[in-house]
C-alpha positions as semicolon CSV with decimal commas, in nm:
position;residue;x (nm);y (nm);z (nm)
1;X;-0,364;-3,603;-0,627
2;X;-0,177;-3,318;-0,714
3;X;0,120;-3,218;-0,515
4;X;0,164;-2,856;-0,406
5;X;0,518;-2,734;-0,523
6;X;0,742;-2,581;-0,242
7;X;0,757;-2,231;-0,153
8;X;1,106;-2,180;-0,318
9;X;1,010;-2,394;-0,612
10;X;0,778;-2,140;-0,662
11;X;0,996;-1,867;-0,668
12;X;1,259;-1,976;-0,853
13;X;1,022;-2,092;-1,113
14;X;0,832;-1,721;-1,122
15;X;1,016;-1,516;-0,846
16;X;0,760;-1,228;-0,941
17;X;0,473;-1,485;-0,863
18;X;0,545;-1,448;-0,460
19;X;0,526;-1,066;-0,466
20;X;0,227;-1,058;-0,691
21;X;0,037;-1,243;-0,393
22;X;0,255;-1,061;-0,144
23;X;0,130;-0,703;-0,276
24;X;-0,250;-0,795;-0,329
25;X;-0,237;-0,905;0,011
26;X;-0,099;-0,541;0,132
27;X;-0,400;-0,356;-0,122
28;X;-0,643;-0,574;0,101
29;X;-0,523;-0,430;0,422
30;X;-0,514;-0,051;0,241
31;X;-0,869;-0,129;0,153
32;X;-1,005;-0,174;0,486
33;X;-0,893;0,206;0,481
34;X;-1,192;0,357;0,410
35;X;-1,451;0,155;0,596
36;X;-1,250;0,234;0,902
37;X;-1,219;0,623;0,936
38;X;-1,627;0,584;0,806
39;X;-1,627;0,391;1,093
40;X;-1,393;0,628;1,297
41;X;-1,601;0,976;1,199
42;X;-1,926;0,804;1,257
43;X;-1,813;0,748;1,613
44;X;-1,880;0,365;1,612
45;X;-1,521;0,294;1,778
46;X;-1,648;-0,078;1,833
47;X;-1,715;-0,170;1,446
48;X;-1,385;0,056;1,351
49;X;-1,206;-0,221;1,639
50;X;-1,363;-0,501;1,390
51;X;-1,216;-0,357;1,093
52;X;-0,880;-0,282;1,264
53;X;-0,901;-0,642;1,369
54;X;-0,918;-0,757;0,992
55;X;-0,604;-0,493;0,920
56;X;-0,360;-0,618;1,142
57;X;-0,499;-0,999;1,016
58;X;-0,355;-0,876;0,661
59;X;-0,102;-0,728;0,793
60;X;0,018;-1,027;0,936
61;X;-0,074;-1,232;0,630
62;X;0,169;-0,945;0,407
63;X;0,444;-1,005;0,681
64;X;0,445;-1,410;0,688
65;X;0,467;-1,342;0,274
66;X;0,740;-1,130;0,326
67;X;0,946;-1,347;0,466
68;X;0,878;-1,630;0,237
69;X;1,070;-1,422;-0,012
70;X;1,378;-1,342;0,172
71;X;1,364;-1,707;0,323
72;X;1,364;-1,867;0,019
73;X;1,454;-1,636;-0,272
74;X;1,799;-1,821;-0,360
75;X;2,077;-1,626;-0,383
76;X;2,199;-1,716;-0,724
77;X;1,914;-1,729;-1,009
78;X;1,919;-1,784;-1,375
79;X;1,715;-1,496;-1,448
80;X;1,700;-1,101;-1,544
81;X;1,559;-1,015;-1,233
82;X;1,787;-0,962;-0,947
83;X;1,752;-1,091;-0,644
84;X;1,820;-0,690;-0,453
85;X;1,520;-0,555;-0,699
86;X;1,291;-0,846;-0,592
87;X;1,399;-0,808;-0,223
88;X;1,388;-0,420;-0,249
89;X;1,055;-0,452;-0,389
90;X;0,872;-0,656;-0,083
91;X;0,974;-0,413;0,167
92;X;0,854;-0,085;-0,003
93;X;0,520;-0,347;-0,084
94;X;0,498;-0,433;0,285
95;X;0,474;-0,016;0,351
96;X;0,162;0,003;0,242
97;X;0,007;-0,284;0,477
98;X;0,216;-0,117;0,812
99;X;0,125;0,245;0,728
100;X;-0,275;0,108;0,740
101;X;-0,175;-0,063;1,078
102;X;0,004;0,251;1,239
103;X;-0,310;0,489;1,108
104;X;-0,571;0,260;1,258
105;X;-0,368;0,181;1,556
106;X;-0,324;0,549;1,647
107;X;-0,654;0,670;1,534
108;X;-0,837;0,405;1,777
109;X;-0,563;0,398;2,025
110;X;-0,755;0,753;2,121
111;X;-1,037;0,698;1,971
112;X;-0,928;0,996;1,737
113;X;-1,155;1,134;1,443
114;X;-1,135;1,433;1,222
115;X;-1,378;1,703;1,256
116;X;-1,694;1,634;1,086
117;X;-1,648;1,917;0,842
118;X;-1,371;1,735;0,716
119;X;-1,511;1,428;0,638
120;X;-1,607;1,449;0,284
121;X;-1,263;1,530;0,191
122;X;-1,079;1,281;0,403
123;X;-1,274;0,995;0,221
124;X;-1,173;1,158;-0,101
125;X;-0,859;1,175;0,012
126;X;-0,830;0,828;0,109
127;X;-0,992;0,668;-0,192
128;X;-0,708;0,854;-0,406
129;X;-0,454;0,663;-0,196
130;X;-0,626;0,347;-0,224
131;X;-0,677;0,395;-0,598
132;X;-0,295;0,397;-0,642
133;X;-0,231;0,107;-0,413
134;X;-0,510;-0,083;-0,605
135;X;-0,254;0,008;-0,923
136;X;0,065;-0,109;-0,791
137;X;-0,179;-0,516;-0,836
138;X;-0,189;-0,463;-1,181
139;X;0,199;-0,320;-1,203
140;X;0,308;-0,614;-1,084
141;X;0,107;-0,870;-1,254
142;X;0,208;-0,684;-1,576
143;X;0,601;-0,723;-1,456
144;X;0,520;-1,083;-1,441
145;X;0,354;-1,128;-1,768
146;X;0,626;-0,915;-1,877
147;X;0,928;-1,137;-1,749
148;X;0,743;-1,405;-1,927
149;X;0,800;-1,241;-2,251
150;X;1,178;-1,098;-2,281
151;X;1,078;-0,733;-2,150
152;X;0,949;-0,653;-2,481
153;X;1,010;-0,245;-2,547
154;X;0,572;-0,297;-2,654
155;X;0,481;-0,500;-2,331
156;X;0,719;-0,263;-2,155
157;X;0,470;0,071;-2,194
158;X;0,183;-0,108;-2,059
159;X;0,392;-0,059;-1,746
160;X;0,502;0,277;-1,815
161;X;0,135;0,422;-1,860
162;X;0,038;0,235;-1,520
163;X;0,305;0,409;-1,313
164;X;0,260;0,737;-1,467
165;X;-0,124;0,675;-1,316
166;X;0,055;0,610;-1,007
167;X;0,225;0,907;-1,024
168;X;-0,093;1,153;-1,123
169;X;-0,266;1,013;-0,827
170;X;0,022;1,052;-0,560
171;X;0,082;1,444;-0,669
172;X;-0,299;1,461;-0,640
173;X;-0,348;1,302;-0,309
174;X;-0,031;1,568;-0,187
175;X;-0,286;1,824;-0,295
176;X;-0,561;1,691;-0,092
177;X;-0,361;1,656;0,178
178;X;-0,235;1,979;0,140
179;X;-0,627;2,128;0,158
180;X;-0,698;1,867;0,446
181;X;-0,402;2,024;0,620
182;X;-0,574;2,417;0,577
183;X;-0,920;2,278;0,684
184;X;-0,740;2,092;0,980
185;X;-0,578;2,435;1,088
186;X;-0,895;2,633;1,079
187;X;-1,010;2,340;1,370
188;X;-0,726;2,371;1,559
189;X;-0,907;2,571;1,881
190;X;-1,187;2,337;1,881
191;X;-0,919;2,040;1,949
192;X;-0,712;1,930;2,225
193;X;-0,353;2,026;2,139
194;X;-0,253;1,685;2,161
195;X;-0,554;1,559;1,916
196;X;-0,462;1,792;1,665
197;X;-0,109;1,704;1,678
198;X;-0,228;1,342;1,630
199;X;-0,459;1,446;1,327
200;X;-0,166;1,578;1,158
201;X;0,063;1,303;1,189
202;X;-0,272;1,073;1,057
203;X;-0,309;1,265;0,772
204;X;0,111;1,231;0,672
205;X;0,092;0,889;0,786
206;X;-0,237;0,859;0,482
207;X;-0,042;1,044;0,267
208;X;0,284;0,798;0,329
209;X;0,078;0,517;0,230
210;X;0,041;0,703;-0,141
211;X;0,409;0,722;-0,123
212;X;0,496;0,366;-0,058
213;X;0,246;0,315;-0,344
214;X;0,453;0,537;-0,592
215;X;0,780;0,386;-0,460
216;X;0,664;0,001;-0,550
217;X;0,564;0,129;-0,898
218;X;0,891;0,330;-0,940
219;X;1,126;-0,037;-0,821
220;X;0,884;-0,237;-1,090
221;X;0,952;0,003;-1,352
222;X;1,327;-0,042;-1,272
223;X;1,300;-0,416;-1,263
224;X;1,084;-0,406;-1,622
225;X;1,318;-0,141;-1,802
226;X;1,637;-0,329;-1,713
């Protein structure tokens, strides 16, 4: 029977390895995105309480992963990573998973939708930001593969081209946001003050989650160009 290898053997064997699990495990949670605000805008505050239920379980899942890192990530490695990139890294991954949390958790908190008009657009809008978050996966599995091979200057653009798609989607999602923010305005006397107030700070709180996305991308370029 095989023996499963400790937690820091892991690491120090493949100290990308941890954060590769750590930031599919954050995409999961910004996944759930989108089937909650259909959720949310179709009124059904009971199934969008379900699929809260299963954010906060990845959330929790992303947070028990973060700390196997900085638990066990030794201080002194033989390797061309260092340990503040790799440390640096899991807390701009773990953004992502808290930024779904805090959107759910204030949008069911008061049971808060957009207006209906708005729908089409928000979806788009959240799609975009789930898109890039879906990237920052296949950034970091390339890192890995990457460390595997020297940080070859060839291996090295496969990264490059990834983050740039990173970057294309985050300036397009500020667009979006942008438009959502106009559509939002026009709204504004059908909505309690304090609802609309609320809508804005969901839609910046979206929009953050494209940011985190761009920042992981940005640290794994720095780690792969080093």
């Amino acid at each position: 029977m095989a023996v499963k290898p400790a937690i820091s053997d892991v690491i120090s064997n493949s100290p990308l390895a941890l954060l590769e699990r750590h930031a599919a495990v954050c995409v999961d949670c910004v996944e759930r995105l989108p089937l909650y605000f259909a959720e949310a805008q179709a009124n059904r505050w009971g199934r969008a309480g379900d699929v809260r239920n299963e954010i906060c379980r990845y959330e929790g899942l992303a947070d028990e992963l973060k700390q196997d890192v900085r638990s066990n990530l030794p201080r002194s490695l033989w390797m061309s990573i260092s340990r503040a990139d790799l440390l640096d890294l899991v807390r701009v991954q773990d953004k992502m998973a808290n930024g779904v949390k805090e959107v759910s958790g204030i949008s069911l908190g008061r049971q808060l939708a957009f207006p209906g008009a708005m729908t089409s657009g928000l979806t788009d809008f959240i799609g975009l930001v789930v898109q890039a978050s879906r990237t920052t996966v296949k950034i970091i599995s390339a890192t890995r593969e990457l460390s595997r091979s020297a940080f070859g200057a060839r291996q090295t653009k496969v990264i490059l081209d990834l983050v740039a798609q990173v970057e294309a989607d985050e300036r397009r999602s500020d667009e979006m946001q942008a438009d959502l923010r106009a559509q939002l305005r026009e709204h504004e006397s059908e909505l309690p003050a304090v609802d609309a107030i609320f809508l804005y700070q969901l839609l910046a709180a979206i929009g953050d989650i494209g940011n985190s996305a761009e920042k992981v991308a940005h640290r794994a370029q720095i780690i792969a160009t080093s």
